[in-house]
Every structure is written in C-alpha cells, then in structure tokens.
N, C-alpha and C positions, 0 to 999 in steps of 0.2 A: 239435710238433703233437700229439704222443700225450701230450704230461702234460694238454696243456691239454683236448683231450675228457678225459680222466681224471678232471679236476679238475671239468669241468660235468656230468660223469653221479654226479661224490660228491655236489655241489650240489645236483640236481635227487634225488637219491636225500635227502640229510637234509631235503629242503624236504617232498615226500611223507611220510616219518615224522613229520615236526610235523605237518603236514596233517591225521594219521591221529588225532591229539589234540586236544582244547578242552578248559580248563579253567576251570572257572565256579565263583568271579571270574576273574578273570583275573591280576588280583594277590593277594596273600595273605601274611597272616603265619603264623605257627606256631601261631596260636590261636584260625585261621579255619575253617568247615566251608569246603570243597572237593567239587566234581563234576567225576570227570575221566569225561568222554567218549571212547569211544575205538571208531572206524571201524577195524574186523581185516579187511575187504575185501583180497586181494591177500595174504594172512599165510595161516599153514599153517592158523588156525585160523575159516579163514570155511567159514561153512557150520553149522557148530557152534550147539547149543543153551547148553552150560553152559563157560565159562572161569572161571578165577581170577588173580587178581594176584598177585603178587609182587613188592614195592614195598619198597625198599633209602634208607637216608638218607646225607645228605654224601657224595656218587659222587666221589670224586676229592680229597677235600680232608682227609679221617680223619676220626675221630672217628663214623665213622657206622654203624647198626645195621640189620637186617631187619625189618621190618616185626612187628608182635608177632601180625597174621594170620594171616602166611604157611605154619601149620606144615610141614610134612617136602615138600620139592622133591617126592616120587614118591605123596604124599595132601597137599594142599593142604586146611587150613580152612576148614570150613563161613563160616567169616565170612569168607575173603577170595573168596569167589562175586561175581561181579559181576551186576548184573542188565540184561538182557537188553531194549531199547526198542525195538528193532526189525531188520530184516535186518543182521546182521554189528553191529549197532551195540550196546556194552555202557555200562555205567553205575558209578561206583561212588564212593562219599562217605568223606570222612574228615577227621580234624582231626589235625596234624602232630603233636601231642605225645603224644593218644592213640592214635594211630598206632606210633609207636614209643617211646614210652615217654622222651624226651627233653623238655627244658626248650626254653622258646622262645630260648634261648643256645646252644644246644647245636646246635641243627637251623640248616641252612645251606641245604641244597637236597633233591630227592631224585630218584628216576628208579624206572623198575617195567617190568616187561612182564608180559603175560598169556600163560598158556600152561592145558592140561588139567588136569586133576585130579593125572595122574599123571607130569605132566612129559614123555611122550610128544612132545607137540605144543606149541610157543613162539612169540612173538614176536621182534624183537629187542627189544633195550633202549630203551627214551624217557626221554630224560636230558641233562642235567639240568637240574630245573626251581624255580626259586629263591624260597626263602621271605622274605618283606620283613621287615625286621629290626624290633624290638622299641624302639625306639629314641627315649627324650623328646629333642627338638630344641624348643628358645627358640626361640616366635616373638611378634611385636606382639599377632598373632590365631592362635588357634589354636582346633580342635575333637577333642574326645575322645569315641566314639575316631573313628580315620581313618578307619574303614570301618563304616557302619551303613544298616538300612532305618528305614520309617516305626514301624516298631512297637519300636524300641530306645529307650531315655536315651541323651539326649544331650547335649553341653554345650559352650557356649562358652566361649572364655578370651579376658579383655583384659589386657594382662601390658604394665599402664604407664610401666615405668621402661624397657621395649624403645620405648616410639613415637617416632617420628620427627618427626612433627609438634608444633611447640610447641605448640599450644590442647589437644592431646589427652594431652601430658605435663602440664598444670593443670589438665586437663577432673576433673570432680566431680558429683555426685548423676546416678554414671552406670545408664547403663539401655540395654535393648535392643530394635532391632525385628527382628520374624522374619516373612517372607515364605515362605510355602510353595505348591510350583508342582505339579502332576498331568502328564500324560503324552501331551497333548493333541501330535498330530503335523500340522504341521511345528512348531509352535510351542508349547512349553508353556503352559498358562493358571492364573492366581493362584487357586490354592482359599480361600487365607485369609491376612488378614493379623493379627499382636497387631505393639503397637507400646507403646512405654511402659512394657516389662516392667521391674522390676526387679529387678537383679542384687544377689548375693551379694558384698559386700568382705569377699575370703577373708584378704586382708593391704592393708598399704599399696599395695601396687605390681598386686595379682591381684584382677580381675573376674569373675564367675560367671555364669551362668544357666543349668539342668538342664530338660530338659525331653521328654516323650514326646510325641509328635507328636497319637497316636491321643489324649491324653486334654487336649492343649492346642487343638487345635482339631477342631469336628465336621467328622467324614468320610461323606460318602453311601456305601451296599454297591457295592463294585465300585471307590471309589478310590483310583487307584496315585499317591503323590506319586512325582516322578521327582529333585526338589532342594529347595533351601530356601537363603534368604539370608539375612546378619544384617547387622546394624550397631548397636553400640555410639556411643547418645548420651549428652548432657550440658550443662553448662554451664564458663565460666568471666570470671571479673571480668574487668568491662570501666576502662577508665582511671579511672572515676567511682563504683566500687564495685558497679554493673550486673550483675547476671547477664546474661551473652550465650550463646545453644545455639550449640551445636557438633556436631558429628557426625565419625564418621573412617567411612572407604571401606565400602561393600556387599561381603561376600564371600560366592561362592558356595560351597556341598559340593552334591555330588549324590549321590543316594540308591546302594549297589550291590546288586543284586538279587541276593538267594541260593537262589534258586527255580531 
C-alpha cells in the first residue's frame, strides 16, 4: 500500500511539472524556432521579476552540451533571460542547433530549468523533451518541409515508381490541384482554389510543384490559412490510344503556427 501512494504522488508530482511547461510547436526538429512557456507558480522562484535558463542537450543518452547561453551557474547571460508575459509566467525562444551549437544529428532531446541570476534560487529539471529527427523517408506523396506556415515555400512531391495504383504508375502530363482553407471555426472555409498547376518532372519517376502560399493566391488583411490539400492529376491511354484523366487521393498538411 505504501509503494503504491508512493508511486501516485511521483505520478501526480511529474504530471504537474510537464503541466508547468508548453512548447509551441509542439513538435519540432533541431532546426525549428521553439517557444517554451513555462508557469514557475509553486517553484522557489515565483514571485520573481527576472529568471534565466539553463538548458542542457541529450539528458541521458551522451553526447550532449550546455546551452551556449547559459554562462557561469552563479552570473547567468544576459541572453539566457527569459521574458517575462505575465504573473509567474516566462517565455523563451530558441533554435536547437543555435542553441548549442550542435548539428541536427547530433541533438536528440534536451531539458533546462530556470533558476536566478546567481543560482541562488532554481527549478527542478524539465526533461527530457525530444527533437524529431532529420529524417528523408520515401513516400507516394510527400511534402517538404514537414512543418511550415502560410508565408513559407513549399512543395509537393509525386515519387511514381512508389504508387500503388496502377493508372497512377502510367499517369502522364501530371499536374496539381491545391485547395487552401482559412481558420473559420467549427469548420474551415476554402479561400482559394488553383487547379491545373503544373508540375516540375524532376526525373522519370519525381513530380514537383513549389509554391508560396502569399504570392500564389490573394489573401484579404487578417488571413490565417489553417491547411491546404493537393492532388496530383493526369492522364493515361485508354485501350484505343484515348487520353483518359486520372487523379490519385486529396492529401491534407495543415499549417503550424509559430506565433
């Protein structure tokens, strides 16, 4: 009986420390800006005007460094201050590689706490939290990269010799359509459609099409797309030498907000 409270006040004790964190995105590779949020309510250091971090990479796995912030545990750097958005609540940005000075190979995960200027006053540790790996994976459809807004390049890929479907393994004078949706709640609403784009044959087998959202379709002041679909058309011979259209699946990406 005594492990087992033991075991729900550790529970409840690591579920309040994540609690105490958000990170926006939520996912993220090594070569993403990051907003960690972070509620010091209930920590030695609420109450407090000015913290700093101290943010440490690969917590358990090697290979991992201090933050290139963080100077000297007892005078913390001017740039690892965090800033300050309201009671108890701090703020602070960064990008993993410039952060420590690591390649997006190198960085695995990382963890931090926030304590004084002079190390006086601390957190415990919040850790550790994992960078998504760097990683090209073959697929039918793909979009590069995995994580953007409206205002990035973007591009699709149709990678022929992966399809599944026969008419889309002979499909020919391919082309794309893009649907892009705004932020309408409960239900997204279409701002715009192109249809007929045509794509780049980067080789035999790889489909293209690049494109910035802001300058391929006009946007009214004030809108947020939330997604965007595509789908790769085309044609292929029919028994009689015919062009017949063909189309493969609508896939969705949705936009991630780095605000």
């Amino acid at each position: 009986m005594k492990k087992l409270i033991l075991s729900i006040i550790f529970i409840l004790s690591a579920t309040f420390a994540f609690a105490q964190v958000t990170l926006s995105p939520a996912t993220f590779t090594a070569e993403d800006e990051v907003t960690i949020t972070l509620n010091v309510s209930g920590t030695p250091l609420a109450g407090l005007n000015d913290i700093y971090i101290w943010a440490f990479s690969n917590d358990g796995v090697g290979g991992g460094k201090d933050a290139l912030t963080n100077g000297q545990w007892g005078n913390s750097a001017d740039a690892a201050k965090m800033t300050k958005t309201g009671t108890n609540i701090f703020t602070f940005k960064f990008t993993g590689t410039t952060l420590f000075g690591q390649s997006p190979a190198e960085l695995i995960n990382f963890g931090f706490l926030a304590k004084t200027k002079d190390g006086t006053k601390q957190t415990q540790d919040y850790k550790p939290y994992k960078f998504d790996p760097l990683v090209f994976v073959p697929m039918q459809f793909r979009v590069f990269p995995s994580k953007m807004d409206q205002t990035d390049m973007t591009t699709v890929y149709f990678h022929q010799d992966l399809a599944t479907d026969q008419n889309l393994q002979r499909m020919f004078d391919v082309k794309v359509n893009l649907v892009f949706y705004n932020d309408a709640t409960p239900v997204p609403a279409v701002v715009a459609t192109r249809t007929a784009l045509v794509t780049v044959k980067e080789s035999n087998i790889l489909y293209s099409y690049s494109f910035i959202p802001e300058r391929l379709i006009t946007l009214t002041a004030g809108t947020k797309l939330t997604k965007f679909t595509y789908q790769f058309t085309g044609s292929v011979k029919d028994a009689n030498g015919a062009n017949v259209p063909v189309a493969g699946p609508v896939t969705e990406v949705v936009y991630t907000p780095f605000n």
